[in-house]
C-alpha positions as CSV (number, residue, x, y, z in Angstrom):
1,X,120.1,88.8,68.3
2,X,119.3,92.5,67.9
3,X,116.4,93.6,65.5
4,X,116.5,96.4,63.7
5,X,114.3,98.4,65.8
6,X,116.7,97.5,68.8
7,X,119.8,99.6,66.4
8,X,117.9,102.2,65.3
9,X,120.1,105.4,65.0
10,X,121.9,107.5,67.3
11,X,119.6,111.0,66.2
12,X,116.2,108.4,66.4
13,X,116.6,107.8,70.3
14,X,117.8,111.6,70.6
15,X,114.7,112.6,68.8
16,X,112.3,110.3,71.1
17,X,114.2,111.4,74.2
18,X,113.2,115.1,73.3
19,X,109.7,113.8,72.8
20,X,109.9,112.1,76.4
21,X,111.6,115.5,78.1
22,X,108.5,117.2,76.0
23,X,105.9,114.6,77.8
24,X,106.7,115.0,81.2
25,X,107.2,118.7,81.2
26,X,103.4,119.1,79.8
27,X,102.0,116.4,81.9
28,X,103.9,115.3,85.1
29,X,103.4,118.2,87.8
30,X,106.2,119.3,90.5
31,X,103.6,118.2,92.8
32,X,103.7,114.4,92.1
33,X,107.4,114.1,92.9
34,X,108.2,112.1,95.4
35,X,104.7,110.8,95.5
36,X,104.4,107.0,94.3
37,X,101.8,104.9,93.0
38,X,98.3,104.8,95.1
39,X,97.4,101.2,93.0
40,X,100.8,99.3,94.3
41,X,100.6,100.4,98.2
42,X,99.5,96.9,100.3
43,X,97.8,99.3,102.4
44,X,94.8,99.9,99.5
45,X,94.5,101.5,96.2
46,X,93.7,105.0,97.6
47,X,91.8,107.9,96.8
48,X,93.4,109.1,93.6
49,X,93.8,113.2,93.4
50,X,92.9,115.1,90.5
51,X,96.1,115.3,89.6
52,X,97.3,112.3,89.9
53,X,94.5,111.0,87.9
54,X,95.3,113.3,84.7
55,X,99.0,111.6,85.3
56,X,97.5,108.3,85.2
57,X,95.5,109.1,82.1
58,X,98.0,110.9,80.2
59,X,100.4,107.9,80.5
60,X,98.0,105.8,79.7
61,X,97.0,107.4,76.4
62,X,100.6,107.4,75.3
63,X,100.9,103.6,76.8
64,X,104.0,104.3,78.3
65,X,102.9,103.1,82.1
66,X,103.8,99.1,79.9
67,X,106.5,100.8,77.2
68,X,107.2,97.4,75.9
69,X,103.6,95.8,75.6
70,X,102.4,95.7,72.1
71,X,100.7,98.8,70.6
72,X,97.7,97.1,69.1
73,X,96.7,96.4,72.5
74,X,97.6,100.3,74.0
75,X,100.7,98.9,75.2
76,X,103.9,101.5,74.1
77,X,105.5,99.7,71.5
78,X,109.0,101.0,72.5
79,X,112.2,98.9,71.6
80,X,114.3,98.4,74.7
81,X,116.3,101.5,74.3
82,X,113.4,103.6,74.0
83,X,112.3,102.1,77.4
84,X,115.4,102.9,78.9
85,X,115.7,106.4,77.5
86,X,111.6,106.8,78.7
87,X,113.0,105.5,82.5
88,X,116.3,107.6,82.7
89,X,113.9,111.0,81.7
90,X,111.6,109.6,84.7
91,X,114.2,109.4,87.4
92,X,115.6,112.6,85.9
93,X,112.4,114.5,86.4
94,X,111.1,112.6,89.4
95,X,108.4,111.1,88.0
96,X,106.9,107.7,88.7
97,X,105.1,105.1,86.9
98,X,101.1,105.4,87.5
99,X,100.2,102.1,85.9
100,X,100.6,99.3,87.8
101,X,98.9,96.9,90.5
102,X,98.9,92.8,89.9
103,X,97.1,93.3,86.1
104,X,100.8,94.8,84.8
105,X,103.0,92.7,86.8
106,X,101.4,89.4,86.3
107,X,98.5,89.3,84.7
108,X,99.0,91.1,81.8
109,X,102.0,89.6,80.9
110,X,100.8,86.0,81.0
111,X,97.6,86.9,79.0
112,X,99.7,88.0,76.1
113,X,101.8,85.1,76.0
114,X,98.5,82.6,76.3
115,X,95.0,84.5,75.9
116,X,93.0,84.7,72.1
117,X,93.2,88.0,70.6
118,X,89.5,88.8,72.0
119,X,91.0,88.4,75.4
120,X,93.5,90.6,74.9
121,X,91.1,93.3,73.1
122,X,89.2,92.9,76.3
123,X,91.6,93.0,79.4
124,X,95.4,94.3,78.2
125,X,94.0,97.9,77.1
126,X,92.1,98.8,80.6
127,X,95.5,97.5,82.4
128,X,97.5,100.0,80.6
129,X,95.4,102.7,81.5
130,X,95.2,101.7,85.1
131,X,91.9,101.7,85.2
132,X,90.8,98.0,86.0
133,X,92.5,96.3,89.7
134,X,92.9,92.2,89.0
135,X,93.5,89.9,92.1
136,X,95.3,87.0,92.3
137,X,93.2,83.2,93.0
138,X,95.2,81.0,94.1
139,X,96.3,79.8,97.2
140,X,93.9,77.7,99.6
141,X,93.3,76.8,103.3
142,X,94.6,73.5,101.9
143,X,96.3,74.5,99.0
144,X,99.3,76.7,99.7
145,X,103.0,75.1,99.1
146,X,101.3,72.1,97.3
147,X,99.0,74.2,94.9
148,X,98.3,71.7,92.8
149,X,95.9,70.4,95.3
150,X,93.6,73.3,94.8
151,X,90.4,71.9,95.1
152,X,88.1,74.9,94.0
153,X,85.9,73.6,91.1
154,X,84.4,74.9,87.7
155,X,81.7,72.8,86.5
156,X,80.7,73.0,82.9
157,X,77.5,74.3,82.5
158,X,77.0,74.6,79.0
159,X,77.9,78.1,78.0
160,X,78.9,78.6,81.4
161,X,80.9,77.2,84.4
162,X,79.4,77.4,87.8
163,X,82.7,77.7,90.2
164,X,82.5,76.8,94.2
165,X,85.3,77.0,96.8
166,X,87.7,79.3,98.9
167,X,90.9,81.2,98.0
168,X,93.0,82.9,101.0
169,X,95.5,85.1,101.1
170,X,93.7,87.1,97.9
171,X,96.2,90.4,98.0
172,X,93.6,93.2,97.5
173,X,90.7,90.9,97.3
174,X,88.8,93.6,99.0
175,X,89.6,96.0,96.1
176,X,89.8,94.5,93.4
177,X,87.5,94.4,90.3
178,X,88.3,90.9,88.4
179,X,90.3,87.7,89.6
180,X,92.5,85.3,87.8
181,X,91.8,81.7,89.4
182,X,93.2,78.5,89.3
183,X,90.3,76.1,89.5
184,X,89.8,72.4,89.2
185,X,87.5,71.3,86.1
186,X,88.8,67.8,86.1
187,X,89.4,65.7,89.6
188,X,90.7,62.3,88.1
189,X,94.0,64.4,87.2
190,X,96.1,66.5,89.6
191,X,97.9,68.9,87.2
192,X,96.1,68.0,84.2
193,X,92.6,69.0,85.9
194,X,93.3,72.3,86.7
195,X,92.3,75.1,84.3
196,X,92.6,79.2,84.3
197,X,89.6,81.3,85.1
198,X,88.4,84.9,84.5
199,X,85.9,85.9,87.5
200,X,84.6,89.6,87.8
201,X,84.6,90.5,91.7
202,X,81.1,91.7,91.9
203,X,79.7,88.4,90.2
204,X,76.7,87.2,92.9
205,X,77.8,84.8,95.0
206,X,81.8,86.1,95.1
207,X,82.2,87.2,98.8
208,X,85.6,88.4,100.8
209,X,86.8,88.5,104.0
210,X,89.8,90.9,104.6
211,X,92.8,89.3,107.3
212,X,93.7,91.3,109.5
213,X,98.3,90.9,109.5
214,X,100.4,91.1,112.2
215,X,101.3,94.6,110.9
216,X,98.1,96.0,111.4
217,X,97.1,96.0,107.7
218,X,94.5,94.1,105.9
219,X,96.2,93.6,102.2
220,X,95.2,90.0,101.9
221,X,91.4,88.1,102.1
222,X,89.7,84.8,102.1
223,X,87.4,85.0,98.9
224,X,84.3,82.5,98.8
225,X,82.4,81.3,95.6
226,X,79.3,80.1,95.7
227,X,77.6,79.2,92.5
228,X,79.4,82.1,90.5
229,X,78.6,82.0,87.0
230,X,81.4,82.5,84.8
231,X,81.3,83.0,80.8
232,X,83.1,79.7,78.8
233,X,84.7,82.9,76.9
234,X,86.7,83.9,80.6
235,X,88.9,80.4,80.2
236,X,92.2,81.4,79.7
237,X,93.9,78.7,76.9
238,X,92.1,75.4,77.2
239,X,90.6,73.1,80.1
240,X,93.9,71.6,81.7
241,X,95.9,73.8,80.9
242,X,96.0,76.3,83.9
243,X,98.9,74.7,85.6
244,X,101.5,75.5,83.1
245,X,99.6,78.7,82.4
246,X,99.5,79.3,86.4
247,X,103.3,78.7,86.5
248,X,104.5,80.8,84.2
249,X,102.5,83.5,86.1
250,X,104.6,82.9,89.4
251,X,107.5,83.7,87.7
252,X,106.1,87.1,86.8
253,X,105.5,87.5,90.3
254,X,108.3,85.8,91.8
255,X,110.4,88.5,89.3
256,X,108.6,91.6,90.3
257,X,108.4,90.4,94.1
258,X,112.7,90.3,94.1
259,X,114.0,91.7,90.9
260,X,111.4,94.8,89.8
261,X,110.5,95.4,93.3
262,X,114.1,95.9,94.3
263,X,114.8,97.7,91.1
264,X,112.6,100.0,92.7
265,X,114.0,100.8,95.8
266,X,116.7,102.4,93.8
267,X,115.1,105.8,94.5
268,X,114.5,104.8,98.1
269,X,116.8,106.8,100.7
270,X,120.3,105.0,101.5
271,X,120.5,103.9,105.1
272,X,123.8,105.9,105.5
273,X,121.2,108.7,105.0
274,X,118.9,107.6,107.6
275,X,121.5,107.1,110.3
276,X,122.6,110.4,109.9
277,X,119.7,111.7,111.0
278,X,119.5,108.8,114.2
279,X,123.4,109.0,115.1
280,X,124.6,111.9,113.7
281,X,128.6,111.9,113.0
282,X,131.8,112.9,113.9
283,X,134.4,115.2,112.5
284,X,135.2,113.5,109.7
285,X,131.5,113.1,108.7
286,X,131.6,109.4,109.9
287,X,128.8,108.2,111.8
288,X,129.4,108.4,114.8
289,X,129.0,104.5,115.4
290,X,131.7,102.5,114.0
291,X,129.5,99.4,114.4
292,X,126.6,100.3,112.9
293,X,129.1,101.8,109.5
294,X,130.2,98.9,109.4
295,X,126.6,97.1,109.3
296,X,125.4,99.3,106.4
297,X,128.6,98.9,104.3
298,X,128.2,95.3,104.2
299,X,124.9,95.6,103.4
300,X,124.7,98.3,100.8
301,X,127.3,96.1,99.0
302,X,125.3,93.1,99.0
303,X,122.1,95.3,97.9
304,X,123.9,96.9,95.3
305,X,125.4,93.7,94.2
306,X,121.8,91.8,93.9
307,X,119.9,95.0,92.1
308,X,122.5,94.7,89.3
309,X,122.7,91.3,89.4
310,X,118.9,91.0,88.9
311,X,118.6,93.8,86.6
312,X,121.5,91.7,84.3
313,X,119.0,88.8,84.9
314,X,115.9,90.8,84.0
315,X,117.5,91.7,80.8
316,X,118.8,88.2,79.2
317,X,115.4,86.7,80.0
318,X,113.1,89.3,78.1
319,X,116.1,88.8,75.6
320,X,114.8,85.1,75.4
321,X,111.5,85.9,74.9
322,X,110.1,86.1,78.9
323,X,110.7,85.2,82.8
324,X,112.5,82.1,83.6
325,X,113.3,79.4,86.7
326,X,115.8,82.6,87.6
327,X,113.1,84.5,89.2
328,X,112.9,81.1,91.9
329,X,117.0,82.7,92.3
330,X,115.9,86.5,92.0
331,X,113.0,85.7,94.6
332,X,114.8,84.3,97.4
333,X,117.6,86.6,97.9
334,X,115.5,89.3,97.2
335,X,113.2,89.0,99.5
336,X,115.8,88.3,102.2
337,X,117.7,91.3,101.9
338,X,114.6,93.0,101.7
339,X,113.9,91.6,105.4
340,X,117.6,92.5,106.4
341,X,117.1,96.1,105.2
342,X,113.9,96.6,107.1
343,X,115.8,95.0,110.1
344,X,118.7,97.3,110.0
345,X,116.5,100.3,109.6
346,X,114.6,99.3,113.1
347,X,117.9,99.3,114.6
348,X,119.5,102.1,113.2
349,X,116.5,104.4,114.4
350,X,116.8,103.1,117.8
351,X,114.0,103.3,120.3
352,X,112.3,105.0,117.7
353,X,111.9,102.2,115.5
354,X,109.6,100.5,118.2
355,X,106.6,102.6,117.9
356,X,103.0,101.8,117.2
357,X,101.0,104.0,117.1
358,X,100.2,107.8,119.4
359,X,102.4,111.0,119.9
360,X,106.3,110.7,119.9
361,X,106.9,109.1,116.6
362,X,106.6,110.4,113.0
363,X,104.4,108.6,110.3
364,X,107.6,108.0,108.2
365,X,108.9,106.0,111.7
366,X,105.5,104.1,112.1
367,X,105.2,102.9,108.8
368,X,109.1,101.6,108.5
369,X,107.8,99.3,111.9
370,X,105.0,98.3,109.8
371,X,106.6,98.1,107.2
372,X,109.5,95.8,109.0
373,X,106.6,93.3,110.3
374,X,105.0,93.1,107.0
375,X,108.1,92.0,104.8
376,X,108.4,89.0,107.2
377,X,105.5,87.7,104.5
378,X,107.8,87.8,101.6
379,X,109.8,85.2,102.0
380,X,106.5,82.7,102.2
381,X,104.2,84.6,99.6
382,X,104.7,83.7,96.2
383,X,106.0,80.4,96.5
384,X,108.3,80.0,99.8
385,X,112.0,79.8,100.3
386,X,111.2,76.0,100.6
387,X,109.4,75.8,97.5
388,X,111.9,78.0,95.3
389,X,114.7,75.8,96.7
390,X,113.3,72.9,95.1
391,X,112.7,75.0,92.0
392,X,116.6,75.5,91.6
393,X,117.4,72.3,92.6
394,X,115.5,70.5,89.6
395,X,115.4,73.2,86.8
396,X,118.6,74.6,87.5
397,X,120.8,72.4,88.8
398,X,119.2,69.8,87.5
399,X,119.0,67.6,90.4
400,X,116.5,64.5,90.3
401,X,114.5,62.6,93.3
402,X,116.3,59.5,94.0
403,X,113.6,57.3,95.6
């Protein structure tokens, strides 16, 4: 059902995109385009320029890097068309969101649905202004598909609980300033014993190991606690209840890792583009290999298909109040065509596409072969293929197991 700030008039939204065009023309520099955001790349945070930081900071002071979080936590307070009309002016001038990183995409959104009012006082505002990295503690060396196994402990202490285990595959362990943990407070319960933990980084006793990928990168850790004190105020909702809070956190991620993060290759170059450059074309202004036309046509269609698709999808959930089991959809063919588009790309740039590293190849070229290598991941991370298969099979379809 619309709200009334959802059919505001005609003149309003004309008005506010005059104060967007306004914004970016004082605060986004000609320099920046192009550029992208140094807190999302898997290969670090990077070092942030000065003008990128007075980017950063001027979007967050208007809290327009989260448009729709709630104002009286520095979020933007924008209706959905005011969100639209503040992304069409973006793409119009170039410009790129500088807030971001796992505290907008997952974090964030889960604490507002499930932390106390003093937890969102603390940890929303310092999201929105990019200023704070979170990490993700999760997975286990015996806890991956079957999470629920995690076996990382929190032990009441009185006023505090002393936590002990290991987390792998920690994406930006290495750089990150706070956690949010799954840990186990009660072992006579598997689901019921598992609570939601807020753990600063540099906490004594914290320790991580970056792992080295197959793409040469190091985005992921193992992260060791040994005796870490953490506050009683850092529990997220109550003892217990991390694994429905935990879940409805994979479906931020599962949504951003498909859905957002193909919404965002929408300013990526087409691969018609990119052959042109590798097979050049004929008089008609064909490429010059049939074949490969054909390849990308089929893809591009499927692409396009699955970024309106999830876009659509996007949109009816935050209708109904959040994410849903369609992210489990959203994540898997996502994150395939993602692996077929980085596939295609190695082939379309030929013997080019098969460099490593030294002279004869452009940095563009090396890091689409990195690139290529590191998307085999995303079909596994954040709940495999396997696991969201079984997702849709019993939330969606309904389907029970018959013993």
């Amino acid at each position: 059902m619309a709200t009334a700030a959802d059919t505001r008039p005609e003149d309003d939204l004309d008005a506010f995109r005059a104060e967007v065009k306004d914004f970016l023309k004082a605060s986004f520099p000609d320099s920046l385009k192009g550029k992208g955001n140094v807190m999302r790349t898997v290969e670090g945070p990077g070092e942030e320029t000065p003008e990128e930081k007075a980017w950063r900071e001027a979007m967050g002071e208007k809290g327009w890097g989260t448009p729709t979080w709630p104002k009286e936590y520095n979020g933007g307070g924008l209706t959905k068309k005011q969100a639209k009309v503040l992304e069409q002016e973006m793409a119009m001038a170039g410009a790129w969101n500088p807030i971001g990183g796992m505290g907008v995409m997952m974090f964030g959104p889960t604490l507002l649905e499930f932390g106390s009012h003093e937890q969102k006082l603390e940890h929303i505002p310092p999201i929105t202004r990019g200023e704070v990295r979170w990490c993700q503690g999760y997975s286990e060396p015996n806890a991956g598909s079957d999470l629920a196994s995690l076996q990382t402990s929190a032990e009441d202490k009185g006023d505090h609980y002393l936590v002990n285990g290991q987390k792998t595959w920690t994406s930006g362990g290495q750089w990150a300033d706070k956690c949010f943990c799954l840990v186990r407070t009660d072992r006579s319960d598997k689901h019921k014993g598992i609570s939601f933990l807020l753990i600063d980084m540099d906490s004594p006793g914290v320790d991580v190991k970056p792992i080295t990928m197959i793409s040469g990168m190091s985005p992921f850790c193992e992260t060791f606690f040994t005796d870490v004190k953490v506050p009683k105020e850092n529990l997220v909702g109550e003892e217990g209840q991390g694994w429905t809070i935990g879940k409805r956190l994979l479906q931020h991620e599962r949504t951003n890792i498909s859905g957002g993060g193909a919404l965002a290759a929408l300013n990526a170059q087409p691969l018609s583009k990119i052959a042109e450059h590798y097979l050049g074309t004929d008089e008609q202004g064909r490429l010059n290999d049939p074949e490969m036309r054909a390849k990308i046509a089929e893809f591009e269609m499927a692409w396009n298909t699955f970024l309106l698709t999830a876009r659509r999808a996007m949109e009816e959930s935050k209708a109904q109040g959040g994410v849903s089991e369609i992210s489990s959809i959203l994540k898997n063919v996502g994150s395939k065509l993602g692996q077929q588009r980085a596939e295609l790309l190695i082939e379309i740039m030929g013997f080019r596409g098969l460099g490593w590293e030294g002279e004869g190849f452009t940095d563009k070229e090396l890091q689409h072969v990195r690139g290529w290598l590191f998307g085999k991941a995303t079909t596994i991370y954040g709940g495999s293929t396997e696991i969201q298969n079984n997702i849709i099979a019993k939330r969606i379809l309904g389907m029970l197991d018959h013993q």
